[in-house]
Structure formats: C-alpha cells, structure tokens
C-alpha positions, 0 to 999 in steps of 0.5 A: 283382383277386384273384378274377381271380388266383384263378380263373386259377391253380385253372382247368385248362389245355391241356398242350402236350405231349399236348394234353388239359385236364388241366394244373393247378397244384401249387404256385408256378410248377410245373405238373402233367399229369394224363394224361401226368403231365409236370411243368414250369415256368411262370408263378405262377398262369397256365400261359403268361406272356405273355413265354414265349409271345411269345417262342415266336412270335418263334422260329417267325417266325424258324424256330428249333426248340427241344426240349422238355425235361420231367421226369417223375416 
C-alpha cells in the first residue's frame, strides 16, 4: 500500500494546461509544470482525484464549460 502511494506522488504526469509530462508534485496537493510553470492544486499524491475527474465528465455531458484559472508564479 505505501509503496503504491509512493510511486504515484514521485511519478510525472500529463499538465492539462500545455499537454507535456512534465507535472510533479512540490508538496501536499500543490502541483507544479516544469514547461509552462503553472502551479495548481490537486489531489495528495495523485495529480487528478477520482471526484475531480468525474465531476469534470458530468459537466461536459451536461455541456457546461468552466474556465480554468491558474496561478503562475
């Protein structure tokens, strides 16, 4: 179980904002791109939770279209 947890939050994931791998983890939650160095928030050791992302299908079944905000530092 922990080495599940830990291979997750070390591993590299797609940004959804430029498309490239280059998403790891800076700390609890916080997300950070290494190419478009954008910072979001997310899940503790995965980049999507399994909430956000079926919340995000609902909304596109329903047709609703929410902005994506981002800080960049």
């Amino acid at each position: 179980m922990v080495k599940k947890i830990e291979i997750s939050q070390h591993a590299k994931y797609t940004c959804s904002f430029c498309g490239k791998t280059k998403m790891k983890r800076r700390a609890m939650g916080i997300w950070h791109c290494g190419s478009c160095m954008n910072i979001v928030a997310g899940g503790a050791w995965t980049y999507n939770t399994t909430s956000a992302v079926s919340q995000v299908c609902n909304q596109k079944a329903e047709g609703i279209e929410r902005p994506v905000e981002s800080s960049t530092i």
